[in-house]
Every structure is written in structure tokens, then in C-alpha cells.
C-alpha positions as a printed Julia matrix, in Angstrom:
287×3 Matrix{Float64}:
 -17.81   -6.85  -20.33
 -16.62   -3.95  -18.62
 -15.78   -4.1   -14.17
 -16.75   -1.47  -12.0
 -15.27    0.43   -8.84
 -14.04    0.1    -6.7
 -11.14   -1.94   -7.71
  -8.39   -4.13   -5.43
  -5.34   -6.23   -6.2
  -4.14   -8.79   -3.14
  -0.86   -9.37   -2.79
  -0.23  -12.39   -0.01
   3.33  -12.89   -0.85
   5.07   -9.63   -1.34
   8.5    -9.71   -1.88
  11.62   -7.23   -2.09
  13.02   -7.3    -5.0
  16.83   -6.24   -5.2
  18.51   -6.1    -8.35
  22.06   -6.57   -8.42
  25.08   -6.77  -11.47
  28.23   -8.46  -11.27
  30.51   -8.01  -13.82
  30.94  -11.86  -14.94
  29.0   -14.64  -12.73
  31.62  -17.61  -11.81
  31.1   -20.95  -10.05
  33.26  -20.75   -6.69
  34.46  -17.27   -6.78
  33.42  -14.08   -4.55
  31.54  -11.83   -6.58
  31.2    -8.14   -6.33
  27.91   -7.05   -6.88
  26.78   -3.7    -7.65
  23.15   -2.88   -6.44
  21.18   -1.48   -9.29
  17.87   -1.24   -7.78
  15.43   -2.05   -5.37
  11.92   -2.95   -6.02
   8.48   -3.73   -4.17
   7.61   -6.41   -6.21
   5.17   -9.52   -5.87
   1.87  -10.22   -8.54
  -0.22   -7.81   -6.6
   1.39   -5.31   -6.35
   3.03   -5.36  -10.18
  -0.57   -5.12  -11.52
  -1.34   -2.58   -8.89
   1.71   -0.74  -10.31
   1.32   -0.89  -13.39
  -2.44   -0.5   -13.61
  -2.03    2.98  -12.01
   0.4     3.99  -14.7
  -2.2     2.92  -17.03
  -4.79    5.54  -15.27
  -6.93    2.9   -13.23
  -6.85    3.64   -9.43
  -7.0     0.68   -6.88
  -6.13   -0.51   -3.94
  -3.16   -2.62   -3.3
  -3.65   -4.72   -0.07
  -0.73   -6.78    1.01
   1.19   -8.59    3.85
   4.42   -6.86    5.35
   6.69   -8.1     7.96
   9.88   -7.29    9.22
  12.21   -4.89    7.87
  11.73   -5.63    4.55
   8.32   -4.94    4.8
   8.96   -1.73    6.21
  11.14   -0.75    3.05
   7.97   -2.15    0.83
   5.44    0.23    2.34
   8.0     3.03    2.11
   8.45    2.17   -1.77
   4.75    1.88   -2.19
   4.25    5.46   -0.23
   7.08    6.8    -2.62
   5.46    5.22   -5.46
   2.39    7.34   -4.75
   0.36    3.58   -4.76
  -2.71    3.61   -2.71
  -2.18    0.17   -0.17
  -3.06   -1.53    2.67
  -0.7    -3.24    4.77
  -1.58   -6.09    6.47
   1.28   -6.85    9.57
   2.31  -10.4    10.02
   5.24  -11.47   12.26
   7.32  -13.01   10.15
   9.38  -11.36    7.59
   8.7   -10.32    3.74
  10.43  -12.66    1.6
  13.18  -11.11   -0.92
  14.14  -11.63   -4.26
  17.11  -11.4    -6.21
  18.04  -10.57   -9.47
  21.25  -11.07  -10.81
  22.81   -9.32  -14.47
  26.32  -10.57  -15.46
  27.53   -7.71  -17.75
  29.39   -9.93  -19.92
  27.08  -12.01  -20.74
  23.6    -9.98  -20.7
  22.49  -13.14  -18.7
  20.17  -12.95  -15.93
  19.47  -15.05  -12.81
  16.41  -14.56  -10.57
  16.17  -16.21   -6.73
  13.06  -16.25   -4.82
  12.45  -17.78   -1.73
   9.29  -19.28   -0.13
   8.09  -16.3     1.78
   6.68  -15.95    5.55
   4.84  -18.51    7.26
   1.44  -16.87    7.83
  -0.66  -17.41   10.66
  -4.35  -18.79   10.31
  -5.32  -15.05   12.45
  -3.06  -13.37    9.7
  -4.91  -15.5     6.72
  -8.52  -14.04    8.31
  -7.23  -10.38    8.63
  -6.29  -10.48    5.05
  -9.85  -11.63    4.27
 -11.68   -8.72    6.6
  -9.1    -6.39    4.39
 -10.82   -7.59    1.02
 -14.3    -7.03    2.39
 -13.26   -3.91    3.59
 -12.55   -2.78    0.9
 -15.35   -2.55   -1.23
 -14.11   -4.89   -3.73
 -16.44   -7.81   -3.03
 -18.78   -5.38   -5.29
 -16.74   -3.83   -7.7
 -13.41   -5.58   -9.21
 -10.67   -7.63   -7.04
  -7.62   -8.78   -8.8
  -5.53  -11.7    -6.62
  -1.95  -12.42   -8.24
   1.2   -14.36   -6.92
   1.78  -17.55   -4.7
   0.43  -18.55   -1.62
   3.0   -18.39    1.35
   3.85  -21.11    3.73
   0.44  -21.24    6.02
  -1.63  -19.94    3.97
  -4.52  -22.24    3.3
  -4.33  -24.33   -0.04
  -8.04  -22.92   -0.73
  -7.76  -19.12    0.15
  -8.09  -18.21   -3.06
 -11.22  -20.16   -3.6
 -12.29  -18.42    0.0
 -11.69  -15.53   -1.78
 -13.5   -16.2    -5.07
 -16.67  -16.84   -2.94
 -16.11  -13.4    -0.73
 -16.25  -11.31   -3.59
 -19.11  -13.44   -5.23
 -21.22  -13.21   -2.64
 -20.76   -9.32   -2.62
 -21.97   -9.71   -6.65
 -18.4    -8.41   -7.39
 -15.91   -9.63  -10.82
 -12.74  -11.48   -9.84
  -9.75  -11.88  -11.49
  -7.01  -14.79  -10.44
  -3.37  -14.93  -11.29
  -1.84  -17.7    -9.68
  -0.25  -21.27  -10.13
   0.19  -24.68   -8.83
  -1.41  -26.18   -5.34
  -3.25  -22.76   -5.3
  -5.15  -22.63   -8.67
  -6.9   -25.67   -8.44
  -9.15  -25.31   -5.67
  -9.81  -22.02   -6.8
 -11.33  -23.01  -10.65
 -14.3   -24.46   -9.01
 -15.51  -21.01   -7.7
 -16.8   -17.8    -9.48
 -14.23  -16.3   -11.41
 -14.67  -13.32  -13.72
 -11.04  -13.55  -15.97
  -8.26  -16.6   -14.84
  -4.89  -15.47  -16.1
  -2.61  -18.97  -17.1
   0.55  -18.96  -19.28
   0.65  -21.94  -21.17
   2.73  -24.52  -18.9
   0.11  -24.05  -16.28
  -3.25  -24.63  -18.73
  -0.98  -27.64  -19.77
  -0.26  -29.26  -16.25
  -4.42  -28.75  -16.07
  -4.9   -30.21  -19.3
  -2.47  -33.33  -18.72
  -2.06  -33.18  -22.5
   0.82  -30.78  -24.48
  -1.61  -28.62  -26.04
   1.2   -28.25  -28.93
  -1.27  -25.84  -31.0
  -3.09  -22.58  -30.7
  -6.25  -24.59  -31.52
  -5.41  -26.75  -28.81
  -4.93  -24.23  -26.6
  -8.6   -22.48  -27.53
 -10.03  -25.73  -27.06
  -9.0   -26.52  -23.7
  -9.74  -23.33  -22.51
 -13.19  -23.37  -23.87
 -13.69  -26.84  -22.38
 -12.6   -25.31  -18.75
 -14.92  -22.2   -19.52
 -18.24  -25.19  -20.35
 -17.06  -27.17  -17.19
 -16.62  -25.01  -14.62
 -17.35  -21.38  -12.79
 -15.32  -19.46  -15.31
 -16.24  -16.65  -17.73
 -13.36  -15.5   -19.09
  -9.65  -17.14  -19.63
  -6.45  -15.32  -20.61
  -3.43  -17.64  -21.64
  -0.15  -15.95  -22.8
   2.1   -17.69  -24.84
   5.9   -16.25  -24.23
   6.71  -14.78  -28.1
   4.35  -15.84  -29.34
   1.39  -13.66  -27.71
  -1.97  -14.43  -25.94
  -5.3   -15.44  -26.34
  -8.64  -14.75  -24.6
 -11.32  -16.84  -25.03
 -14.56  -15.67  -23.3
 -17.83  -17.69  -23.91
 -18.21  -15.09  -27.08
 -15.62  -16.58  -28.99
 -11.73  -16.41  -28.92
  -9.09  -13.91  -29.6
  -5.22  -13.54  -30.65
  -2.65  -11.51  -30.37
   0.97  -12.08  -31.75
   4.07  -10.28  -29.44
   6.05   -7.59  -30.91
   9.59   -8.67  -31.46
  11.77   -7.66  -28.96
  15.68   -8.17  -27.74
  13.87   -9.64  -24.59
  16.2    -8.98  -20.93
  14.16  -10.81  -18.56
  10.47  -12.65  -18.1
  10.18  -10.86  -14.78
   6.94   -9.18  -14.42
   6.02   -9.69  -18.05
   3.1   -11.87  -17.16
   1.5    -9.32  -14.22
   1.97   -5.98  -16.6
  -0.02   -8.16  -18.86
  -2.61   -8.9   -17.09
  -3.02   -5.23  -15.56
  -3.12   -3.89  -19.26
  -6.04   -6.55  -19.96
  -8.34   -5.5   -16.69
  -7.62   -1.96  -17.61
  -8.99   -2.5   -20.99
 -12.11   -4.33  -19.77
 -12.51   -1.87  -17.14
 -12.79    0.76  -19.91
 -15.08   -1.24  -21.6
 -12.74   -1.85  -25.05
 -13.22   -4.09  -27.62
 -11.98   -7.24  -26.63
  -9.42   -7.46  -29.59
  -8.25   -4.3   -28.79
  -7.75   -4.95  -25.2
  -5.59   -8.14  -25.91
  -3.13   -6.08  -28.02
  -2.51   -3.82  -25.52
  -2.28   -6.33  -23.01
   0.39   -8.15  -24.89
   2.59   -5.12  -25.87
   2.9    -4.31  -21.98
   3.7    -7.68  -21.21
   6.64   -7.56  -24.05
């Protein structure tokens, strides 16, 4: 079960991410915030990240507008991370994380994103082909901005299909469900989104095995990853099904969790691990 080169991750809705701390959050009152760092951030892009500190070189292609998309490529060239940037006219969207240092809480704002133009949508698709991941391994992770087609995803799926290459979806909502009718090689859900497909609870791990092998008999999918917050993952492939249980942790935020999991997991299949083995790892970077 192993991918091949060369391997891409597409990022369509990049974001900023600024992390900020104020000393106690209050209702009504001017806060004075204290910039702790600032972050290209966005689905692509994490598992781009984190993939490369994991040893697995790839290609991040992305959109950037604005001046905030000028400070993302300048983070990504610091970073050392090999991208593509695709220009659009409107801005990169920010995010914002907030820490109150009394509490330990933490409060996360993210905005829609740029509205992205139908020429914009196509360049982004020419950048895929491009590429050279249409025949090796393309992983697409994060929301769809305003504009973008509800299908581009599924446009996508069929791109890399038709260039006999493995692709790997991370996304939610409006986005996913065109997408599941098309070729795809591993579909990353957490468990609120398998259970807004399933229209049922799924209350069980069982459950959750079953559905996904039900999705996996029904429709163009070979392999699905849920995670499970603390309590893990599974992978079910057509094989069989696998679990992992999450190290206990003093967790500080959810942010990014899911993408460093899913980069761990297409680094193990890249290198061709057991399956077992892979979801472990997978898991512990997502903790």
C-alpha cells in the first residue's frame, strides 16, 4: 500500500495564523494582547509542514493574496518548504488564536477566506498537473473558499486519477460530498463528519468500522482514516480495520491535531509500514 513520488499537498484556503495572549479574556473590556507567534497555517500546508519534518519531501501549492500572502510565502521560504504560490486578487484570510493566561483557555477565529475567481480555480488545477502529482501522490486538505466550485475537489480527484496517481482528501462539509463519488486513495474524517454522512450517531467503535466499511463497498474509496479526539483513530482499508488508542496528554489546543495526523499516516504508507504501525504513529503526532 505504499505511494510514490512525486508527492503534493493543495492548500486553497491558506490562512495566517497569529497567535496572541492576553492576560485574562473579559466581555466588554479592551484587551492587551501580546503577539506570541505568527504562523502559515491552513490543511495544506500543516501536512506539508509537518510531513517534511517527518523526512518526506513535497510540494506545497497554495493560493496567496495580499499582504498576508506575502508574509505566508516569506514563512514558507524561511521554513525551508518547497511551494508554489498561486496569486489571486483578493487577500489571504487570517486566523486568530487567543490564550488567556489565567485560565489556560484558548479561543480560535477564522474567517471565510478570499473569494476566488473561476480563472484563479483553473490556475490552481494547471498547478496540480504541473506538478507531477497526477502520477505519484497528491494530498488536498482544508476548506473551500468563497468561489471556489462546490466540486473542485471531485475535479481534482479525477485529475490525478486520470494521471494513474493516489489521492488523499482532508476536507469537510459542502466540499466532501461531491468529492466521495470519485477515486480516492485514503479520505481523512474525524468522527462528527463520518456521522453527518452516516445520519446515524455511530455511538461505538464498531459502528464507526461499519460505516466506514459500508462507504469503502459503496463508493470510489480504498482507504478511510477516522480519528476519534482521545480516544484515537481507526483505518479501515478493504483488508480489514485497525485501532489505535491516544496517549494521554494535558491537551492545549485541537489546532492542527487532525492535519499532523494525517501527514504522519501518508508518511507511513509512503514508506511502505505496516498498517498498524503507521496508525500509531499517526495518532501520537496528532496528540
Amino acid at each position: 500500500m505504499a505511494l510514490a513520488h512525486p508527492v503534493a499537498t493543495l492548500t486553497l484556503n491558506p490562512s495566517a495564523d497569529i497567535s496572541v495572549e492576553v492576560s485574562r479574556w473579559r466581555p466588554g473590556e479592551k484587551l492587551r494582547a501580546k503577539v506570541v507567534r505568527w504562523d502559515p497555517g491552513g490543511g495544506g500546508l500543516n501536512v506539508a509542514r509537518v510531513m517534511r519534518a517527518l523526512g518526506l519531501d513535497c510540494l506545497a501549492i497554495h493560493t496567496a493574496g495580499g499582504p498576508e500572502g506575502d508574509k505566508l510565502c516569506h514563512a514558507l521560504d524561511r521554513a525551508g518548504l518547497h511551494h508554489r504560490a498561486i496569486a489571486i486578487q483578493d487577500a489571504t484570510r487570517i486566523s486568530i488564536m487567543i490564550g488567556d493566561r489565567k485560565t489556560g483557555e484558548r479561543y480560535t477565529l477564522t474567517f471565510p477566506g478570499p473569494t476566488l475567481t473561476d480563472a484563479e480555480c483553473a490556475t490552481c488545477l494547471a498547478a496540480v498537473e504541473a506538478s507531477g502529482a497526477t502520477r505519484g501522490t497528491l494530498v488536498a486538505s482544508g476548506s473551500l473558499p468563497p468561489g471556489a466550485p462546490v466540486d473542485f475537489y471531485a475535479q481534482v480527484a479525477r485529475l490525478v486519477a486520470g494521471g494513474g496517481g493516489s489521492f488523499v482528501l482532508d476536507t469537510s462539509g459542502a466540499a466532501l460530498q461531491p468529492a466521495l463519488g470519485e477515486p480516492i486513495f485514503l479520505a481523512k474524517l474525524n468522527h462528527d463528519e463520518l456521522v453527518d454522512l452516516a445520519g446515524s450517531p455511530l455511538e461505538t467503535r464498531d459502528e464507526v468500522i461499519a460505516c466506514a466499511r459500508d462507504m469503502i463497498a459503496r463508493k470510489r474509496l480504498e482507504n478511510i482514516a477516522v480519528t476519534l479526539g482521545s480516544e484515537g483513530a481507526v483505518l479501515v482499508t478493504p483488508n480489514g480495520a485497525h485501532y489505535s488508542p491516544s496517549p494521554r496528554i494535558n491537551a492545549r489546543s485541537p489546532v492542527g491535531a487532525g492535519d499532523s495526523f494525517l501527514a504522519a499516516l501518508v508518511v507511513g504508507m509512503f514508506n511502505g509500514e505496516p498498517l498498524d504501525q503507521a496508525l500509531r504513529i499517526a495518532v501520537c503526532a496528532g496528540a
